[in-house]
C-alpha positions in Angstrom: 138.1 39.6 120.1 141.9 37.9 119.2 144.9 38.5 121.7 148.1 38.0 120.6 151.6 37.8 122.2 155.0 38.6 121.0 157.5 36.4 123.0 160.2 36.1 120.2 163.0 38.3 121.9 166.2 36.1 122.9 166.1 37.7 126.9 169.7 38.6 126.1 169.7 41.0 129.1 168.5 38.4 131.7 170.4 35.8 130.4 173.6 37.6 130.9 172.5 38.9 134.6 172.5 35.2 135.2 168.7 34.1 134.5 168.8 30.8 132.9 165.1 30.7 132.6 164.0 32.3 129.0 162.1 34.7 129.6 158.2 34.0 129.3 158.7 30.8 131.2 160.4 33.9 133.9 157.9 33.0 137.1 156.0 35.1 138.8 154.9 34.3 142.4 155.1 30.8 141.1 153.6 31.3 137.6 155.3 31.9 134.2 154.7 34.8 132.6 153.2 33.6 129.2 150.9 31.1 131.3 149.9 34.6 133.3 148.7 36.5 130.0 146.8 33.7 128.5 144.9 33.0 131.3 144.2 37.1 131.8 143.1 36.5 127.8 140.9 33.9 128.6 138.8 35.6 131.4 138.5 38.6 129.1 136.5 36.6 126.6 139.6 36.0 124.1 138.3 33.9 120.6 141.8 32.8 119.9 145.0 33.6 121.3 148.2 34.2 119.1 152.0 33.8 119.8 155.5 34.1 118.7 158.2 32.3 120.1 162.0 32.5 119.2 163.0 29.6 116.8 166.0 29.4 119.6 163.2 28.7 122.2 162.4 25.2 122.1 161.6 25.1 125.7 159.0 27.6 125.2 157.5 26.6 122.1 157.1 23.0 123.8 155.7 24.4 126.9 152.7 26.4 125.2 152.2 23.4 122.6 150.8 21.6 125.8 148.5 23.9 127.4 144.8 22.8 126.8 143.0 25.7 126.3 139.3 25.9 125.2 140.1 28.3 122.6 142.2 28.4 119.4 146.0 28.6 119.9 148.0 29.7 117.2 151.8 29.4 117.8 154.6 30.8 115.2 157.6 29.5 116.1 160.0 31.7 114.1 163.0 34.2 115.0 162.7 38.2 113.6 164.6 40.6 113.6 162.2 43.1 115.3 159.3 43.5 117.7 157.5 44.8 114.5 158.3 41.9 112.7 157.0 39.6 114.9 153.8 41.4 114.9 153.8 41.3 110.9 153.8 37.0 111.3 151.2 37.5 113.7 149.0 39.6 111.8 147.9 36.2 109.6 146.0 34.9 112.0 144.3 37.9 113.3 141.8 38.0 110.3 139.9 40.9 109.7 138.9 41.0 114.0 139.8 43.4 116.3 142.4 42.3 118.5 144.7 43.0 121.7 148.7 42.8 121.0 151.1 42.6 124.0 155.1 41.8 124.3 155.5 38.6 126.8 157.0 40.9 130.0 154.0 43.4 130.0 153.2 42.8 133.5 149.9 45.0 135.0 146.9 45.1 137.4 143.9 42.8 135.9 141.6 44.8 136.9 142.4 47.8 134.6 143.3 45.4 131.8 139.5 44.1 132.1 138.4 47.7 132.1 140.7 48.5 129.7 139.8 45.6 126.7 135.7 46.7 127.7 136.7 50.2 127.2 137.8 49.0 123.6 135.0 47.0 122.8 132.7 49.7 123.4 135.0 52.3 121.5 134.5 53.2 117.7 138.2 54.5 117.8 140.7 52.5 115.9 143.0 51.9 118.5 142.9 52.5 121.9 146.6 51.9 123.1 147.5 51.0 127.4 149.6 54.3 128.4 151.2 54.8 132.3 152.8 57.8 133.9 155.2 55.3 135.7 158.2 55.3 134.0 161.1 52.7 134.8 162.5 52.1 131.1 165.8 52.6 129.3 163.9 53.7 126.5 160.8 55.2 127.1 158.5 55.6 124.4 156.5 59.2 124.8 152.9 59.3 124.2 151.7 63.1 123.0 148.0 63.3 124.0 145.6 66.2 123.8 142.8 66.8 127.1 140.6 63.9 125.3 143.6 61.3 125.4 143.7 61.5 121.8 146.9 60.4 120.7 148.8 63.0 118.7 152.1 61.8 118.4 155.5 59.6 120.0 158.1 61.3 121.1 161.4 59.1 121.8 163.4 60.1 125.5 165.7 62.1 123.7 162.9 64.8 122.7 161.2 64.5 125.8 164.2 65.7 127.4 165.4 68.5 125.1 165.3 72.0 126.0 161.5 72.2 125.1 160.2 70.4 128.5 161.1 72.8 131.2 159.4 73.5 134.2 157.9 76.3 132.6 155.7 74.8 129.9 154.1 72.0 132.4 150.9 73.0 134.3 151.0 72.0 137.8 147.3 71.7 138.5 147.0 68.6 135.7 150.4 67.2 135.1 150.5 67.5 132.0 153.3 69.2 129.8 152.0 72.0 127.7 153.3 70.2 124.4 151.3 67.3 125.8 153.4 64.8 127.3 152.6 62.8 130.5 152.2 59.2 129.7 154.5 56.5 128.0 153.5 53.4 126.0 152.8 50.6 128.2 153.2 47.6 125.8 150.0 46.6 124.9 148.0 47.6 121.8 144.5 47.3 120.9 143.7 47.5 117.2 141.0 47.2 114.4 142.0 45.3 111.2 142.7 48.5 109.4 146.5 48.8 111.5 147.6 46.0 109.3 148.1 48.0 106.1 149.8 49.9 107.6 152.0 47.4 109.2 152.6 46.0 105.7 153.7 48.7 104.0 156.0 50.2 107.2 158.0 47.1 106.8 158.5 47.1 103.1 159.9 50.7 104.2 162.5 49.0 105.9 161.2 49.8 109.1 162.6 47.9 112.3 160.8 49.4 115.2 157.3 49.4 116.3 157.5 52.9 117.8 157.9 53.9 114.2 155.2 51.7 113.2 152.8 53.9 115.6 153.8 56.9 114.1 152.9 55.8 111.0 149.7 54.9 112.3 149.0 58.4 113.3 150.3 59.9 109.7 148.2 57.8 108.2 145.1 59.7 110.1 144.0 56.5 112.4 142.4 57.1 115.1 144.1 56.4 118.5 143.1 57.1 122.3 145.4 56.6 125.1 144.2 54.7 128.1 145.8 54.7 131.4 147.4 52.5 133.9 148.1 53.3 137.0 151.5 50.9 136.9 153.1 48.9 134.0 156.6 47.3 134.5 158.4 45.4 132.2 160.9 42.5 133.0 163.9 43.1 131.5 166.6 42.6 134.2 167.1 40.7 136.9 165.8 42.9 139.3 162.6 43.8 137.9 161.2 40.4 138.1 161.3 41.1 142.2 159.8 44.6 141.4 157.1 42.9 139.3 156.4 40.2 142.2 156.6 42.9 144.6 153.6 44.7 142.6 151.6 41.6 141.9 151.8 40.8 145.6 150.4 44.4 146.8 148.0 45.2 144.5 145.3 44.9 146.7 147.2 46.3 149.8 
């Protein structure tokens, strides 16, 4: 199974709260972030690993162009203008494989992860996407799931906080809102080859975003479960690389 890693964003928010480091060099108890998701690839049985760095970021690009790993490594070293994009220049060398995609400051336990990428090699769905009812985002993307953790839908924050979601329509026993919404998308996206398509033709729609991208996935009649986390943080401030050191540090406490 391929991995694959978008690290093309500038780190515009960290680098104006006064973190000179770009951002998947950004260390965690002592190790950078990008270093921390190859090496979680490579004990989960990875076949090649994938990136995209920033054309901006030679510091980055020169960093993972020395790492010795005993797999392929694939680097693009190319700016885009979106998330989705960089997934598109990706999506070359992920063949016809199934594969794992993550942004570079998707930070999680290992242990799920492991069970998580098992859980998708043993699935016949077409994707099985990493979901967390932990929510510390700006822009939380809303996953719709039914009982099964089928995915339904994506629902931006704005919906999720409309008039519909009240405390009357969410059962108290489960959690779960009666419309079906619990969970939000955690960053990380397992796929089978038949996503790429539909990749293709949501970008010669003009689409930017890859939250529209996963609604296309789901009009086109794909198959996608939801699998959850228990916690998934994502470093984009200055503060949240303590929170994310903080949770690395307790895990097992």
């Amino acid at each position: 199974m391929k991995f694959a890693i978008i690290a093309a964003g500038e780190g515009s928010r960290l680098a104006n709260e006064g973190v000179v480091t770009p951002k998947p060099l950004v260390r965690l108890n002592g190790e950078p972030m990008i270093d921390r998701l190859i090496r979680i690839f490579t004990a989960n049985d990875a076949s090649s690993v994938s990136i995209i760095v920033n054309k901006e970021m030679n510091e980055v690009y020169e960093h993972i162009s020395k790492l010795n790993l005993s797999i392929p490594l694939y680097i693009i070293h190319k700016s885009t203008p979106s998330s989705m994009h960089s997934f598109y220049e990706l999506s070359s060398t992920l063949g016809n494989d199934r594969f794992c995609l993550t942004t570079v400051d998707t930070i999680f336990r290992e242990d799920e992860f492991s069970q998580y990428i098992n859980a998708f090699r043993e699935s016949n769905a077409d994707g099985l996407f990493a979901v967390t009812d932990f929510i510390d985002d700006e822009a939380p993307l809303y996953v719709v799931t039914d009982e099964e953790m089928t995915i339904k839908g994506f629902h931006d924050k704005d919906i999720y906080q409309s008039e519909r979601v009240t405390e009357t329509n969410v059962d108290k026993t489960t959690g779960f809102h009666k419309d079906g919404l619990k969970y939000i998308s955690g960053g990380i996206y397992c796929l089978g080859s038949n996503s790429i398509p539909i990749l293709k033709s949501s970008i010669d729609a003009g689409m930017y975003r890859m939250r529209n991208y996963q609604r296309q996935l789901v009009e086109n009649g794909l198959k996608l479960q939801a699998w959850p986390f228990s916690k998934i943080i994502d470093v984009d401030h200055q503060e949240d690389i303590g929170k994310a050191e903080f949770f690395l540090k307790n895990i097992n406490h």
